[in-house]
C-alpha positions in Angstrom: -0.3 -6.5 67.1 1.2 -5.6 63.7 2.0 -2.0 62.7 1.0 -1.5 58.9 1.7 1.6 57.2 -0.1 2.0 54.3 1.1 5.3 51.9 1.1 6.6 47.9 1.3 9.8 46.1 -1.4 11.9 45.6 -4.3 10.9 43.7 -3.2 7.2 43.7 -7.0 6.0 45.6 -5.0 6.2 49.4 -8.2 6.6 51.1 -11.0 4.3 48.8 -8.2 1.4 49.9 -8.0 2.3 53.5 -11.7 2.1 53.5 -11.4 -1.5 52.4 -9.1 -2.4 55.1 -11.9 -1.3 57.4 -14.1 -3.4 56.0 -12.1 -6.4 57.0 -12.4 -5.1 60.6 -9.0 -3.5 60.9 -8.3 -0.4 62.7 -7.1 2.4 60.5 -5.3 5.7 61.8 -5.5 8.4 59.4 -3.2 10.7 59.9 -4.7 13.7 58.0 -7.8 13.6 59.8 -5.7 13.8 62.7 -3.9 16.7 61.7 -7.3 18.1 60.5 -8.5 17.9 64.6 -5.8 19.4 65.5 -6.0 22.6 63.1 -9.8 22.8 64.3 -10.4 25.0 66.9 -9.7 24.2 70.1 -7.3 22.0 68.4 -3.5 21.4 69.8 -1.7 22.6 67.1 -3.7 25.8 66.6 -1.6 27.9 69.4 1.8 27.2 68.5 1.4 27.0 64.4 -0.1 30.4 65.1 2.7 31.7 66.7 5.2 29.8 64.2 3.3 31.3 61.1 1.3 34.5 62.0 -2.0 35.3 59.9 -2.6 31.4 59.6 -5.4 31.4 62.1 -8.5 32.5 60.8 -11.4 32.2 63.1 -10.0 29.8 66.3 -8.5 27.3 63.4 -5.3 26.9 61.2 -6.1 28.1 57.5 -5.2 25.0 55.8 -4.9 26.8 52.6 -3.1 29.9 54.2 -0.6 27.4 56.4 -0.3 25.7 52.3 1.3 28.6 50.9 3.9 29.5 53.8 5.4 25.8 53.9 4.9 25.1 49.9 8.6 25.3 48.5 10.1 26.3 51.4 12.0 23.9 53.3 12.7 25.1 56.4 9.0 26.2 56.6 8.1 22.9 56.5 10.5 21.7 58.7 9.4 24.2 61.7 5.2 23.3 60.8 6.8 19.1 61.5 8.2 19.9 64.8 5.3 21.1 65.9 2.8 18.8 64.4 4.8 15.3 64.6 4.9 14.8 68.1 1.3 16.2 68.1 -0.2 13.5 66.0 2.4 10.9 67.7 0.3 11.6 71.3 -3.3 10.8 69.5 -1.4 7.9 67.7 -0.7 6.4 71.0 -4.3 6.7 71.8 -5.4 5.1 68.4 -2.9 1.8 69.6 -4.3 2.0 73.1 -7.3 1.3 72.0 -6.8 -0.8 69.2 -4.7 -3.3 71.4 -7.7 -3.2 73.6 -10.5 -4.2 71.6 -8.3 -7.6 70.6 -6.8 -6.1 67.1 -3.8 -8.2 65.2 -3.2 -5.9 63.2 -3.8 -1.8 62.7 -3.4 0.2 59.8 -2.0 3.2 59.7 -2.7 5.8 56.6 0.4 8.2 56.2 1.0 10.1 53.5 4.6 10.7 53.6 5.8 8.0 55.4 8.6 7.3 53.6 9.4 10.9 53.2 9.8 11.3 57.1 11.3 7.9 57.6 8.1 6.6 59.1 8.2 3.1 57.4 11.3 2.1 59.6 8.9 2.1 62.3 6.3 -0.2 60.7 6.0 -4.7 60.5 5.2 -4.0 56.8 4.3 -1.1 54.4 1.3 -1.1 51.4 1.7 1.4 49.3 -1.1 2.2 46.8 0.0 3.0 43.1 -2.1 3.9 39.7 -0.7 4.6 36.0 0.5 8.2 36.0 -2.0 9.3 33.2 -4.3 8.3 35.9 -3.0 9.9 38.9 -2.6 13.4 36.9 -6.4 13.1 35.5 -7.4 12.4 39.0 -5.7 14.9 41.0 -6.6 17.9 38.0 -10.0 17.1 38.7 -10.0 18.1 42.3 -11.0 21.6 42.8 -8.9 24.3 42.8 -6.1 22.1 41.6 -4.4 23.5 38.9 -1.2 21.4 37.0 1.4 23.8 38.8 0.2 22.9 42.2 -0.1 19.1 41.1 4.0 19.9 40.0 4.8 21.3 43.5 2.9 18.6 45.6 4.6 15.6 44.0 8.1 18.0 44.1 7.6 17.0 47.9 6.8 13.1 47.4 9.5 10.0 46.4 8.2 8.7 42.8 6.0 6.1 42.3 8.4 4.1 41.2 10.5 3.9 44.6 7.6 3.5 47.0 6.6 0.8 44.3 10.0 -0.9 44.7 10.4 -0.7 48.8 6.9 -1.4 49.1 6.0 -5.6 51.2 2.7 -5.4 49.1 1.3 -2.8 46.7 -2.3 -2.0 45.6 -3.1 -1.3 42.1 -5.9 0.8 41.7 -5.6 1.4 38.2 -8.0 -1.6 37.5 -10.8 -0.9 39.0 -12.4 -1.2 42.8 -13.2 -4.9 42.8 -9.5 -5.8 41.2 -8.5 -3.7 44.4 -10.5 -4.7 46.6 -9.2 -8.6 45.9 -5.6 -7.3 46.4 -6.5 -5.5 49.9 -8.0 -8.9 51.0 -5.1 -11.1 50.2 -2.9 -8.3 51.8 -5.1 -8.3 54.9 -5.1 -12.5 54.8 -1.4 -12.7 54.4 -0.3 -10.2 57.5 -3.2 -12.1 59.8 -1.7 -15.4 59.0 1.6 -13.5 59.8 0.0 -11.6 63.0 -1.2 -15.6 64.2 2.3 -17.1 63.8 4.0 -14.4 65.9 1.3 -14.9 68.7 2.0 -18.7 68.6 5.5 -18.1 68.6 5.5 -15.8 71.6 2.9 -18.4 73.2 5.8 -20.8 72.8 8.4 -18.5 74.3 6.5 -17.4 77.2 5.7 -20.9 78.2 9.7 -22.0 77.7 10.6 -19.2 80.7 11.3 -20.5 84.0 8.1 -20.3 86.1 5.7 -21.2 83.3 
């Protein structure tokens, strides 16, 4: 089963192109939503991010916002809220490939924002990372609510440019042209790593019946 990670900035249409991959019947792990459960009361993370970042926990859950403002521009802030959360999400990942592997999948998908921020994408087959003009991005993001252009400054502070995910990327979704220009991309992706995720099964087909015993 191949490991995808798919990743891009902020505003760059992350989650319109995940939900294409689904529609080719691959598993996708988003990781936010994940995180999201486990601010939510009775949540995993709601106990010890408390007790990292008093006054975060309003009501049984983590503040999003509140938690936002501790960790933005603060470093080691941040890195005390990922030693907590990482190996959090990394349990309920496991789950995710448990059952993933079970129903038959090649191939999952799975949706990380920062991934090459945290060194994620060593860990992945191959890594799609969605892009869009930067007039674009900025109009997008601005129109969010609440957003303001400083915030938009201090978010993309914390993310590599464009540019390098861009130039690491295997493949790279433009959505800067429209859904259906997309959507043609995603499918060629998603035909490309199952013709790739059918000629490691063969091979390992081959190898197992090459062992003694077989």
């Amino acid at each position: 089963m191949l490991i995808i990670g798919l990743t891009g900035s902020i505003g760059m249409g992350k989650s319109t192109t995940a939900a294409m991959f689904r529609e080719h019947g691959t598993p996708v792990y988003d990781a936010d939503a994940a995180v999201h459960g486990l601010y939510d009361v009775g949540g995993a993370a709601v106990g010890p991010v408390g007790e990292a970042f008093p006054g975060v926990v309003q009501g049984g859950a983590v503040d999003r916002e509140l938690l936002r403002q501790r960790v933005l521009g603060d470093p080691e802030a941040l890195k005390r809220l990922n030693a907590i959360v990482h190996p959090l999400v990394g349990i309920d990942r496991q789950s995710f490939f448990a059952e993933a592997q079970a129903k038959g999948a090649d191939m999952v998908i799975l949706d990380i924002p920062l991934l090459y921020e945290t060194g994620g994408d060593a860990r992945m087959d191959a890594v799609v990372v969605v892009s869009a003009p930067a007039d674009m991005q900025r109009e997008r993001v601005l129109a969010r609510p609440g957003m303001t252009p400083e915030r938009l400054e201090a978010i993309l502070a914390q993310q590599m440019a464009d540019a390098e995910k861009r130039a690491r990327a295997h493949y790279v979704v433009d959505t800067g042209q429209g859904l259906e220009h997309a959507r043609a991309q995603v499918t060629e992706i998603v035909n490309a790593l199952r013709a790739r995720a059918a000629a490691a099964a063969a091979t390992g087909a081959v190898e197992a019946e090459s062992k003694p015993g077989h």
